[in-house]
N, C-alpha and C positions, 0 to 999 in steps of 0.2 A: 327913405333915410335910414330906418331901420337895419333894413336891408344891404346898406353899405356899412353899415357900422359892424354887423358881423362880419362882414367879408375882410376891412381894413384891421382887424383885433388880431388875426394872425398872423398878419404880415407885421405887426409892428411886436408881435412876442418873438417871431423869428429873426427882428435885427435887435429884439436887445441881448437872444443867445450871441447872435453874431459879433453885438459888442466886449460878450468877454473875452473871445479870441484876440480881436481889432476894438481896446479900450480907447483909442482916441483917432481923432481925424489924421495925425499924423502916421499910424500904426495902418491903418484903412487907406489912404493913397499910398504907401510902400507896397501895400500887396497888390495897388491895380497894377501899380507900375511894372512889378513883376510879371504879373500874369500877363500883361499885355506884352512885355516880353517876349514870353514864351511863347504868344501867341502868332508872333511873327515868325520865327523859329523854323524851319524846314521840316516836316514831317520825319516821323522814325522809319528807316528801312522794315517793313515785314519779309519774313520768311513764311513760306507755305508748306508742308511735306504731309504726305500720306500715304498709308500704306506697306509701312516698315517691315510688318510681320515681323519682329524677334531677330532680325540682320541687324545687330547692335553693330558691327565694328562699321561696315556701310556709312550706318542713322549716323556715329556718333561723328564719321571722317567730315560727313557733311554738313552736320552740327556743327562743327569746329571750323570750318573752313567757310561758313555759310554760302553753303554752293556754290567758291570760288569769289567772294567779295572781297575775303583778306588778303587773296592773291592778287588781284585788282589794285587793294590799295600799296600794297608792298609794289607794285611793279610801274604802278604811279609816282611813284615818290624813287625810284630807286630804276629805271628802266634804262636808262641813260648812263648809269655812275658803277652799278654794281652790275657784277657778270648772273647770267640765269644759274649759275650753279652754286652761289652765295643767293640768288633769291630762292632759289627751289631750298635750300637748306634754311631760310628766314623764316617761310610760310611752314613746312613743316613743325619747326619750331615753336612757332605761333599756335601751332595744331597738337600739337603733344609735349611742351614744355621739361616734364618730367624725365620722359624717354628720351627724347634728343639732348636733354643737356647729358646723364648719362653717355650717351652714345660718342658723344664730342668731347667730354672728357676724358674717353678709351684714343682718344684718335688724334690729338691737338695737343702742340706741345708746347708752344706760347700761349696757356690758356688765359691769363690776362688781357694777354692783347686781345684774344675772340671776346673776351669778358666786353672788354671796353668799344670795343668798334659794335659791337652786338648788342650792345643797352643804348648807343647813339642811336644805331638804327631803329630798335623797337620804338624807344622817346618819341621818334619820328612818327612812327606809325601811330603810336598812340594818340598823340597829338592831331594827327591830320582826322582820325575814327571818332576824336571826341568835338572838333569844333564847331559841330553842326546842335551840342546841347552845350544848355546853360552849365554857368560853372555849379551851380546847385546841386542839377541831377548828375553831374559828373563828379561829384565829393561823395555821394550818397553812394555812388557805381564803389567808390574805392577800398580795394582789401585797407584793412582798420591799422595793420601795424605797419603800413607804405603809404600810409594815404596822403602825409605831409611831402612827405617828399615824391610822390609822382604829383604832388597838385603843384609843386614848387618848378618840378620839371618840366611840364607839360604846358605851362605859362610862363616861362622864362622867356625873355625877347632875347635870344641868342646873338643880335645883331650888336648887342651894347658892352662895349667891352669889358665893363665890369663885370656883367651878367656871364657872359662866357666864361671868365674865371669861378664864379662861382658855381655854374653850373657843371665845370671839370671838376672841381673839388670836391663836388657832391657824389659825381661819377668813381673817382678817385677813391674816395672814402668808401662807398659801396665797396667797392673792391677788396681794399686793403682788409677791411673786420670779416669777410668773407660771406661778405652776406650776399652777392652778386647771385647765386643759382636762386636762393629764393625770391628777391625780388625780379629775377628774369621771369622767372613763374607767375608774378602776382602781375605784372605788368601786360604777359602775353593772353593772361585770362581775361584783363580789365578790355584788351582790344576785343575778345570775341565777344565780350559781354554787350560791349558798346555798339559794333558793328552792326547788328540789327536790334532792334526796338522791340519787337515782337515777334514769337514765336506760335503758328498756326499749326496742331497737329489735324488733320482732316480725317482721322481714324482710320483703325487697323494696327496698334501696335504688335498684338497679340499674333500666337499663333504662326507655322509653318516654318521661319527661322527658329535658332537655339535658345536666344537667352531674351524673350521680353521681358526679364526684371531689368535686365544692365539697362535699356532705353528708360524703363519708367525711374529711375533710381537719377537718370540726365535728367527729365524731364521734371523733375523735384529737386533739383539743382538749379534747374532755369531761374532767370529772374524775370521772367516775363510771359508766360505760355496758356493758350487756352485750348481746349481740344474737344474735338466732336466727334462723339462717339463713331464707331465703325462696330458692324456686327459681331466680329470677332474681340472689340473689346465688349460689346455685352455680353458676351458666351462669357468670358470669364468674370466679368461683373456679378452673372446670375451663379454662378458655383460660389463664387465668395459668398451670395447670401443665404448659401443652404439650399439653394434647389437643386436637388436629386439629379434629375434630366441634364441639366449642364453640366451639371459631374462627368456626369457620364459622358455625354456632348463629348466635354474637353479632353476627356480621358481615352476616347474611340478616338477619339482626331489627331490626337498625340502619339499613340500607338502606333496608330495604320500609319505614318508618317516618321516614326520613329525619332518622336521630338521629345525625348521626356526629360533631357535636361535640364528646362527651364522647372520643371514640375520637382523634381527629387533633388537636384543639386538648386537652383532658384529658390525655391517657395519650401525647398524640407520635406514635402509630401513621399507618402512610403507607401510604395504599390502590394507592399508583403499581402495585406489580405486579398487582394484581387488574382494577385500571383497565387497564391498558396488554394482560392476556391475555383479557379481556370483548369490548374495540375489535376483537381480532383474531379473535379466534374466534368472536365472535356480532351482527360485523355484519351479515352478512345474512341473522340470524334475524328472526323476527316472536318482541317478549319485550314487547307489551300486556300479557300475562298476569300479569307481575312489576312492573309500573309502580309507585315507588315513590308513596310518599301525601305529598303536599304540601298540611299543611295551615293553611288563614287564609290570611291575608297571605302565608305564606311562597310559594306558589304561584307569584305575581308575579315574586320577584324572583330565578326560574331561570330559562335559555333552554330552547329546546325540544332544543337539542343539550346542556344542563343533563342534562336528565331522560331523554334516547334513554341516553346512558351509566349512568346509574342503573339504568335497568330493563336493561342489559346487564350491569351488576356485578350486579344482584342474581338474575338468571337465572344467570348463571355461578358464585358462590358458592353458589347455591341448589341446584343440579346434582349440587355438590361434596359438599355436605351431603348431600343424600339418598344418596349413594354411600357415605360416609364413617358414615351410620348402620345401612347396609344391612350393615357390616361390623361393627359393635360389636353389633348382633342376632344375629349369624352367629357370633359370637366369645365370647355367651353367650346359652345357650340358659335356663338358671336364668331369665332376665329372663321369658322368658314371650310375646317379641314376634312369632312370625314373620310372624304376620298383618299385619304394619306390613312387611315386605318386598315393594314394590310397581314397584319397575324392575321386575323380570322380569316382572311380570303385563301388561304394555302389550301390548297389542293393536296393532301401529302402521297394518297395512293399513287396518284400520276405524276406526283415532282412538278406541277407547276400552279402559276396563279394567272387569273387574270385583274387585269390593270384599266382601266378605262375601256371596257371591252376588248382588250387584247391579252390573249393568253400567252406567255410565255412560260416556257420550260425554266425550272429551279436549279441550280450546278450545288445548291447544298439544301436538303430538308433534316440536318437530324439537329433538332434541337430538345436535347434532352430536360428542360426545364420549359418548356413550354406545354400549357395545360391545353390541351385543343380545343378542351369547353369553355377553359374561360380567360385566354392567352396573354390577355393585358394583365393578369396576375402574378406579382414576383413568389417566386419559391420564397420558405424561408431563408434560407442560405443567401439568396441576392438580395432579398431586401436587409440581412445584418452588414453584408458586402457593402454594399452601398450607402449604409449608412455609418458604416466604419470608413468611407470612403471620405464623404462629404462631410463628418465630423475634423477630417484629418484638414479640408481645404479652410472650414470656420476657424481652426485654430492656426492657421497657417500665420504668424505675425506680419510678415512683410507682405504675403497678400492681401489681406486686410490691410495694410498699409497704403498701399498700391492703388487698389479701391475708392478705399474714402478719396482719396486724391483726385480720382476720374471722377467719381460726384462731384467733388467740390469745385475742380477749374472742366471740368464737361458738359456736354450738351447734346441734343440730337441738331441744333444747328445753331448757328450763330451767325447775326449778319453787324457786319464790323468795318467803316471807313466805305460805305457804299459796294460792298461784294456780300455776300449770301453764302454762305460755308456750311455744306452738308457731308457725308460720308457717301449717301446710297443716291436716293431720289426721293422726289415727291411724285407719289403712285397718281399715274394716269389713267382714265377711261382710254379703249382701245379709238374714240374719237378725239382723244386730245384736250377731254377735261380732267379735272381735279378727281380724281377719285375720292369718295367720301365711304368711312366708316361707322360700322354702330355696336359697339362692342368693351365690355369693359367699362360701363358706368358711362360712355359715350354714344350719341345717335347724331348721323348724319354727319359726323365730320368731317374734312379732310384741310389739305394742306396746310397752312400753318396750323390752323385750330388742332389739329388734331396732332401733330408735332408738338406742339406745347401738352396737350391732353399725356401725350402718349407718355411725353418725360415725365410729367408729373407721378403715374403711374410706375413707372423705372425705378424715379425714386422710392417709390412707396415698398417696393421689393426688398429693398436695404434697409430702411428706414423706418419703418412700420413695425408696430410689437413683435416679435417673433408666433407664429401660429396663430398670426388672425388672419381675421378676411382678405385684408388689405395686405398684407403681405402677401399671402398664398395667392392672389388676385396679381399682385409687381411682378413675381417670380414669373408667374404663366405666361406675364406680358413680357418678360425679358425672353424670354424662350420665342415667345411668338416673333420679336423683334429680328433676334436672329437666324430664325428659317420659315417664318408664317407668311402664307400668299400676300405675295403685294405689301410683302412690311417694309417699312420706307426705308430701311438697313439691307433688309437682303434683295428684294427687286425683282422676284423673282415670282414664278406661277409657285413651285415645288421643289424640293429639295431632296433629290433622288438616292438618296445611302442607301436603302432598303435595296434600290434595284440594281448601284454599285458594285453590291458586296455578293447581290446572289441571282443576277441575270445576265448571261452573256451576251445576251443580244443585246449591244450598246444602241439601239434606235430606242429603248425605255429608258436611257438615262439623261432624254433631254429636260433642260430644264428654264422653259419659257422666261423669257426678261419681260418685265415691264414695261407698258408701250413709251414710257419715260423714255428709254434707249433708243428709241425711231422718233421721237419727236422733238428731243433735246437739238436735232439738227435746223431746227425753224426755228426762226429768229422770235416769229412773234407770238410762239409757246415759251421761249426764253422770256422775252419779256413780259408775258403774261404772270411766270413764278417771279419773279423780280417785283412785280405791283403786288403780289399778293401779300411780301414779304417788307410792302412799303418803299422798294427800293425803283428809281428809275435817271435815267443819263447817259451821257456815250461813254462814261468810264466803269458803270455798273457791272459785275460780272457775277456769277455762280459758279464757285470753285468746288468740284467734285473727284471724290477718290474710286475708290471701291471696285470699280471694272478697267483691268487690264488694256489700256491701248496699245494695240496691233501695230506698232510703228514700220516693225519690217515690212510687213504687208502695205506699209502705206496710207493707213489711218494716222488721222493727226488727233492730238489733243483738243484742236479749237473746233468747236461746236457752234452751232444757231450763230451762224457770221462772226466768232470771235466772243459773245454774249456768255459763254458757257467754256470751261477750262477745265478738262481730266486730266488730275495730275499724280495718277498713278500709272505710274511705267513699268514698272518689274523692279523698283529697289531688290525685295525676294526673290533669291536666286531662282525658286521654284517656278517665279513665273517668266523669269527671262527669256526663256526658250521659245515663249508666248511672245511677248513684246520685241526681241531683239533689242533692247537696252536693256539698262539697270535703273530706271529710273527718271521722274522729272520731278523736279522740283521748280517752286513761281517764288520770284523778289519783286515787294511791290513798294519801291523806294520813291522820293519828294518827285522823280522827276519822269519817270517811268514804269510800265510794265514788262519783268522779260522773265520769259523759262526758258528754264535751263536740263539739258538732255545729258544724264551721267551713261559713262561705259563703266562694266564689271568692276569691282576696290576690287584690287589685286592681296588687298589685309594690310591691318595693322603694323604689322614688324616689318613689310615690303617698307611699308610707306617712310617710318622710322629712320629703317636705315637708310634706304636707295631715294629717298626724299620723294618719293614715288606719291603722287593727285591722283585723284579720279579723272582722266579723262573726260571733259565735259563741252557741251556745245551750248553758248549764251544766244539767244535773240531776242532783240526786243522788239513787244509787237504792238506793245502801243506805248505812244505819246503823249503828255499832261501840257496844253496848251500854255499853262504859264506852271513855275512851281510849286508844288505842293503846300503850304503850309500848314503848321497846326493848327492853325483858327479853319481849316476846310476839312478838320477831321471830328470821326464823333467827342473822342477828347476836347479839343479844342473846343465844341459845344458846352462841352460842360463847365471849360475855362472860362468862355465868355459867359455864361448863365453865374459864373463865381464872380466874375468883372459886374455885372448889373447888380446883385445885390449888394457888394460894397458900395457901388454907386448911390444904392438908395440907402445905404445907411450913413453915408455921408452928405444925403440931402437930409436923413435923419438928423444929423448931429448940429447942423445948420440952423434948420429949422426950433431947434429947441426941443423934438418931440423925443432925445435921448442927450444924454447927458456927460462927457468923455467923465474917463476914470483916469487923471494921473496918478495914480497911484500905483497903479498896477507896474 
């Protein structure tokens, strides 16, 4: 008896907090009745994307257009009645509000009339985007100085003929006070807002495209978004907290790529001291070797004394970095690296090294700051560089912004509505178990255990006092995360820059995948990651970015019988040339599963004017036996577990063991 008496004391402290919310039986059956509403409710369309890389106008054409669903519904409602060259200019519109109404303004000479025919139709669309949710969460969706009257609009029975007058008059009035361009805007935002439910980034924002602030600056805008880390957003994660190595990382990779507008024009960072110690100390090296890539057009429009400074910034950070990794190997042995320790191996009499037992010839040894006794050691001059560097990225405001953000809605994985959302993989033995690690306050772990381990750690990098253990301990693991054998980020054996930048024999630049990549094809190693992660069904899936599918060639995205879904295509130009698209993206709506295959964005102002889509191919490739609803999602879980305890607090109230408040 005892025994229950503890156990039942907390349940009955927890319905009389419950009762101040729900003070009477009456206030406590209104909320079932709601939530069971809800409950019945058609699930929210998700969206998937990954692997942006810094292609902001791309991310954002398909952000706005959710992979082509607001074309869908514009052409549902409107396919029959209106010509495609009034719907190709609806959905644009829908997609860039601002710019097109401009645009149509330059061009429209009865602009009334387009006023008024062009807020019917939005109405329309709106209407159809929102009546899959209650009138609640669609009040709460609404811009605050239109909220009355798009809820007025969007729930008019048009068919009643009072209603129809009043609802021209409302249109009318819009008009006449001039307020029609902004409420075009608030209306066409409230469809994109509406149109999917949820926003899944599967990581990768960072990196190789121009501008990853303009994506994270949408992505903090979203009203719904969670994201899972990608290697390249922990390379900048770890420069945001001060670590040396990813400075530099970002800095070498920006360079040689010639990406620094996200860095100086983005984020404010001022390359002056790295520029101004490169001039001095590597002019009269030969750094061909490090020639950044200048590509297309851009090529043209640098001088040759453009690009001689380039390839001596990016020799001189590159330098830094491999000294600055040679220490974080050396500072943990758990990682597993030493074979990546390759200053001391140079050979310099004879210009070469060997490698795994293979000797290859060097195409550059003059590294004038390297100490050959003791080479993992910075000159003074690189270690002030560097730390004039990485002071410049801690202060950077909007990166720090940026940051905190990826901690706070981020994750190394997330499993969400029965799917499993990772970036990289979960590291395999070459026989197709779990790989487990011991490292970093960790023994024997792997797959989830050690995913969860490993973020914990991530955070601690950021998070953790500046210059303690536990910091200087996050940082090394963010480093490790993004190029450490077998990190569940990068997937890889090795990460070959060293032999990139100064071996020409390209058979040393391979760099082993993870037996993840050859076993993700078997169904019943899919489903083996799926149980481990508590997930299991025939609608179960593992959504994965991070490695480029080969589409020309003929590789598909669906893996292990369909179990397993790569849905990075080449959004980044850079890797199109690789995949033969631009991209895939997955809609996972009440009633289906489909990806969707983008061709090249032709850009922004194409699109604007010439009403110009991405080019895209929809399939759907699986089917939901009945539809969706909210009560079969984790949400919905949570809503019935809010259903049960009102329940018992209204056997509470019944009973006598709580007491309604009308007062309240």
């Amino acid at each position: 008896m005892k025994a229950k008496t503890v156990q039942a004391a907390p349940d009955l402290r927890y319905l009389q907090m419950l009762a101040r919310q729900y003070p009477t039986v009456q206030a406590a059956s209104s909320e079932i009745i709601n939530l069971q509403t809800i409950l019945n409710l058609p699930k929210g369309t998700e969206h998937f994307i990954s692997d942006v890389h810094g292609e902001y106008e791309a991310f954002l054409h398909i952000l706005n257009s959710a992979s082509g669903v607001v074309r869908e519904k514009v052409d549902a409602l409107f396919a029959t009645s209106v010509s495609k060259a009034d719907r190709d200019q609806l959905a644009t519109l829908i997609y860039y509000p601002e710019e097109k109404l401009s645009e149509v303004a330059a061009h429209t000479q009865d602009l009334e009339e387009w006023y008024r025919i062009t807020l019917h139709r939005l109405i329309d669309v709106c209407r159809l985007v929102t009546s899959k949710y209650t009138r609640s969460k669609v009040r709460k969706a609404l811009p605050k100085e239109y909220a009355y009257i798009i809820d007025e609009l969007i729930n008019t029975n048009y068919e009643f003929h009072n209603k129809r007058d009043y609802y021209e008059n409302i249109i009318s009035t819009i008009i006449d006070i001039d307020r029609a361009e902004g409420f075009i805007v608030a209306v066409c935002n409230l469809i994109k807002r509406m149109v999917v439910d949820r926003l899944h980034m599967v990581g990768d924002m960072f990196d190789r495209g121009p501008r990853a602030d303009i994506i994270m600056d949408a992505l903090m805008d979203h009203h719904n978004v969670d994201i899972q880390w990608g290697n390249h957003d922990v390379l900048w994660m770890g420069a945001a907290t001060g670590s040396r190595t990813l400075v530099a990382t970002v800095l070498s990779n920006s360079i040689h790529y010639n990406n620094l507008e996200v860095i100086e024009t983005g984020y404010g960072i001022s390359l002056r001291p790295l520029a101004i110690f490169a001039n001095e100390v590597y002019r009269d090296c030969d750094c061909s070797c490090f020639a950044a890539k200048f590509a297309g057009d851009d090529a043209d429009a640098y001088t040759e004394k453009d690009k001689t400074l380039a390839a001596r910034m990016h020799k001189a950070i590159t330098i830094i970095l491999f000294k600055l990794e040679g220490q974080k190997i050396l500072r943990n042995p758990g990682f597993g690296m030493e074979d990546r320790l390759l200053l001391d191996k140079i050979d310099y009499e004879h210009k070469c090294i060997t490698i795994q037992g293979v000797k290859y010839d060097l195409a550059d040894t003059n590294f004038p700051t390297v100490d050959r006794e003791h080479p993992y050691d910075l000159s003074p001059e690189e270690d002030e560089v560097i730390d004039q560097l990485t002071e410049s990225f801690q202060r950077s405001e909007k990166l720090q912004k940026h940051v905190r953000f990826l901690y706070t809605k981020g994750s190394l994985y997330k499993v969400f509505n029965g799917n499993l959302l990772f970036h990289g993989c979960i590291p395999l033995t070459c026989d197709g178990q779990i790989m487990r690690f011991s490292m970093v306050g960790c023994k024997n772990l792997g797959g989830r255990a050690f995913l969860e381990h490993a973020e914990m750690v991530a955070r601690q990098g950021y998070y953790a006092k500046p210059g303690s253990p536990e910091r200087i301990a996050g940082q090394d693991f963010l480093w490790f995360l993004w190029c450490g054998r077998n990190s569940p980020l990068f997937g890889r054996d090795r990460m070959t820059t060293f032999e990139r930048r100064l071996i020409k024999d390209e058979s040393a630049w391979t760099e082993p995948k993870n037996a993840y990549y050859t076993f993700y094809n078997d169904p019943a190693v899919c489903d083996m990651l799926l149980a481990e992660f508590g997930l299991a069904g025939p609608h179960c899936h593992i959504i994965n970015g991070h490695m480029p599918v080969k589409s020309k060639k003929g590789e598909s995205p669906f893996k292990g019988s369909g179990k397993l879904i790569v849905i990075d295509g080449g959004l980044c130009r850079a890797y199109q040339s690789t995949t033969g698209i631009a991209g895939y993206t997955l809609i996972y709506n009440s009633n289906c599963y489909r990806i969707v295959s983008h061709r090249p964005f032709s850009g922004r102002q194409e699109a604007i004017k010439e009403n110009k889509d991405i080019a895209s191919t929809s399939e759907v490739f699986e089917r939901m036996e009945r539809r969706v609803k909210i009560a079969g999602t984790d949400i919905g879980s949570e809503l019935q577990q809010q259903v049960d305890d009102l329940k018992a607090l209204l056997h509470a109230y019944r009973m006598g063991e709580i007491l309604e408040d009308h007062r309240v």
